[in-house]
N, C-alpha and C positions, 0 to 999 in steps of 0.2 A: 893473595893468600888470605887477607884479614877478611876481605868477600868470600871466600870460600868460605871460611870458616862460619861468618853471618849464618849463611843458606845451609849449614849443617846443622847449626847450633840446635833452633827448632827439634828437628828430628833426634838428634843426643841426648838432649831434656827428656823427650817421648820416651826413649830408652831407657834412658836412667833410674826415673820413675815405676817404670815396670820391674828392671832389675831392685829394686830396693822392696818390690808385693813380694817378689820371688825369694830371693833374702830371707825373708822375716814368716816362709810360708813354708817351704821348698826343705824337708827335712830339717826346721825347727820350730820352736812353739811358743817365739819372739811375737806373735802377730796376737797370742789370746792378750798380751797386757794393751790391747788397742781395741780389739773389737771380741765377738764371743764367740765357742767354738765354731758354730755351724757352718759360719763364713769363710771357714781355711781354700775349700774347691773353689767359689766366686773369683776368691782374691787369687787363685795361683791360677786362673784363665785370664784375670784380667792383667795378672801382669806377663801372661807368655802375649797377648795380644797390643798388648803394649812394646815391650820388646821386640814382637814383629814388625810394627809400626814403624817403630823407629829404626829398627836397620833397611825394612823396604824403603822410607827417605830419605837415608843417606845414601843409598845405593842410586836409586834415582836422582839426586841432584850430582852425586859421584860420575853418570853416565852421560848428560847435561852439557857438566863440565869439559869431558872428555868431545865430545861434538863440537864444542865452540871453534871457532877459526883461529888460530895463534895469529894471524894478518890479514886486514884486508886492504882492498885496492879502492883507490877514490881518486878524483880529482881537485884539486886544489881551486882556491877564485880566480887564478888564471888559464886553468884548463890542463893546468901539469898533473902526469900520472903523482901518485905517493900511495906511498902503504903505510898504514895507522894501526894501533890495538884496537880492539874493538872498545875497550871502555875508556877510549879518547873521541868516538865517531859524532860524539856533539860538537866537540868542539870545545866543552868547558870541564872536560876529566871525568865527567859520569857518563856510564852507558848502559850497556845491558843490565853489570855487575849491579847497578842501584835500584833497581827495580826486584831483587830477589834478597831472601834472608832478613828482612825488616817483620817485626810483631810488637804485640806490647811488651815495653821490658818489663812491667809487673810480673810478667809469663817466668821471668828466674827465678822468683820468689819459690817457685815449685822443687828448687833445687835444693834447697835449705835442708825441707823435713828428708829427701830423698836420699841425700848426703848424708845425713843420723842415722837413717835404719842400714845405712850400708855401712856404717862405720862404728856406730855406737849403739848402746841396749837402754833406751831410757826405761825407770822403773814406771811400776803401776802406779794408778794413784793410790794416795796414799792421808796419812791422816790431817791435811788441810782440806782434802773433799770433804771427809768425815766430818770436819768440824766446822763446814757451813751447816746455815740454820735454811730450811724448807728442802731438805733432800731427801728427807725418808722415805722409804719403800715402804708400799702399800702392803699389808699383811690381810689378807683375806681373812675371816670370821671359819672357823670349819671345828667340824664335830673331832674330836679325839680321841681315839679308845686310851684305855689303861697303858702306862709305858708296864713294858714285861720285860724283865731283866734278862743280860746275855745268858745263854747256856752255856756249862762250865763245856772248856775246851774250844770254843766257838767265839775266842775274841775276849772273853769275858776277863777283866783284872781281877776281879776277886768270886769266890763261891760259894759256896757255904763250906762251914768248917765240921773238924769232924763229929764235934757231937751235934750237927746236923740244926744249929742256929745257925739264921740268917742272916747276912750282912748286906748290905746295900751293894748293887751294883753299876757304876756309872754308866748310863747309857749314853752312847756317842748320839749329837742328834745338831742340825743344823741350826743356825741364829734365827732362819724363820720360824723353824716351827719349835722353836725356843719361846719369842716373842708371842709367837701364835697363841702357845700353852698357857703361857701368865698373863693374857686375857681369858681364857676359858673358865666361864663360870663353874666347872667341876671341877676346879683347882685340881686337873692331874700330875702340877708338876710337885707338889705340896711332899715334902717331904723326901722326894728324888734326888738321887745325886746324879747327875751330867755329865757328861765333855762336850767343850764345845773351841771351839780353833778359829782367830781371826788376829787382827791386826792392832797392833795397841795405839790408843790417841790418849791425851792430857784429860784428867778428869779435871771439875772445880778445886776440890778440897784435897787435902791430906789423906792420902788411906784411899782412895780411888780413882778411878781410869774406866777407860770403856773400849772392849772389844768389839769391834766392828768387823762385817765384809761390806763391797760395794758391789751390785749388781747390776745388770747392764740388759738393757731387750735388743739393743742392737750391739753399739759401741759405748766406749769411756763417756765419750759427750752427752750419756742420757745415763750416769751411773747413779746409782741411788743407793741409800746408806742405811744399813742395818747394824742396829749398837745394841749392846748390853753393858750397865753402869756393875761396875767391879770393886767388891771391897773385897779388901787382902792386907794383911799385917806385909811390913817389911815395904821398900820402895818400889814404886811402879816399875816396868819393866821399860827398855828404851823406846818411844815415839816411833811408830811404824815399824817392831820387829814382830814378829808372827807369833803366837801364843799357843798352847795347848793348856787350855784347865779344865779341871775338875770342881765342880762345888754346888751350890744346893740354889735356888729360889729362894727370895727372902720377900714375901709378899710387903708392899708398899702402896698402903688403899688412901692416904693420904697425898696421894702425887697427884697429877692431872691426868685422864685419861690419855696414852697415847703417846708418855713418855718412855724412855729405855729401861723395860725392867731392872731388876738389881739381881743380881748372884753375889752370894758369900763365899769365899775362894776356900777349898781346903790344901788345892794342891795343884801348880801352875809349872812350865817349861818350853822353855824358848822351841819353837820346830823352821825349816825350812818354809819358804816360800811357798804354796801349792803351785802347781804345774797351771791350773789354770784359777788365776785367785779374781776371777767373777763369777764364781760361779759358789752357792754357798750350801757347799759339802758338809756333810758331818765327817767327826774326824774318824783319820783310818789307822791305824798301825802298818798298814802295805808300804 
């Protein structure tokens, strides 16, 4: 039995592994906190062919098993008939059975992560990425037009009022082309009010923190960190809970090029997790 089980184990593992792509792909969206959309179809072929894999080897060593002889016939050193199992036919208790089911045992180590996604949901990363140093995402240099405020009815929080004065209206707009703007030498963000959604980490001082997303070209293992430094009266919000604010550009020409801009918060609220949080959306009301 412990031999049988050897010469299945292999193929189980093969299994396992596949059911755990399948899992975390297979009508849920458990697989974007690992890798980024695109890759859902890759992963949910490679785990149905994994899956096959593995029950075509247990099936064949299943049919293997079932062909061996339950006894064979021999002769003894004096010439006398006897019948033997076959994993006694050396003579010293190994026979066929030792020669199959042997691999490297490091090969279990594969069972680990495969066992988590079948059983548990680990979270994204979160704000110890964020607060390594050399992770930033590269932000491209790019021309910007004018931000033009939402139209009333069309998303917009505020519109003009009725005697037809104008109030600022927050435009939702991503952490890149957030960052993008408060390098742009036509200061279009100057004087805009924003929304912008991400994840909160530990600022240095009193009075600040920094909203982050983390972006990915493939997967987690190549995430790179997009911040903006936050000042806001009143205590930061909890360490990695997701944010929604509002608030203005506070130009900062005294910093170093190429650090986290600054936003002055006017008005902040905790939101859910995005469905796929590598990816760095502006915010939605949907």
């Amino acid at each position: 039995m412990k031999a049988t089980f050897r010469g299945l184990a292999p193929s189980l593992l093969v299994a396992l592994v596949g059911a755990a792509l399948l899992r975390i792909t297979v009508g849920s969206d458990v697989f974007l906190q690992y890798v980024k959309e695109g890759l859902r179809l890759p992963l949910i072929a490679s785990g149905i062919v994994l899956v096959g894999l593995g029950i075509a080897g247990v099936a064949r060593r299943l049919t293997e098993r079932r062909r061996e002889p339950v006894m064979r016939f021999g002769r003894d050193a004096e010439g006398n008939a006897v019948w033997h199992r076959p994993a006694d036919h050396d003579g010293h208790g190994h026979g066929h059975e030792h020669d199959h089911g042997h691999g490297p045992r490091v090969a279990w180590l594969l069972a680990v992560p495969a066992v988590l996604l079948l059983c548990l949901t680990p979270p994204p990363l979160g704000s110890f990425s964020a607060n390594r140093d050399g992770t930033d995402a590269v932000v491209e240099p790019a021309a910007y037009a004018d931000i033009a405020a939402p139209a009333p009815g069309q998303g917009a929080q505020d519109a003009q009022d009725a005697a037809g004065a104008s109030v600022s209206v927050p435009t939702p707009m991503s952490l890149t082309e957030f960052i993008g703007r408060s390098r742009d030498p036509q200061k279009s963000l100057a004087g805009r009010k924003v929304r912008l959604t991400g994840f909160v980490s530990p600022g240095a001082q009193a009075g600040e923190w920094y909203l982050n997303r983390l972006v990915v070209s493939c997967c987690a293992a190549d995430a790179r960190r997009l911040r903006v430094l936050v000042h806001a009266s009143g205590p930061a919000p909890a360490t990695d809970s997701w944010v929604d604010l509002t608030g203005t550009w506070k130009p900062t020409p005294d910093v170093p090029a190429g650090s986290a801009p600054r936003i002055d918060v006017a008005d902040q609220h905790a939101v859910p997790q995005p469905r796929a949080p590598y990816r760095d959306l502006p915010p939605s009301d949907g």
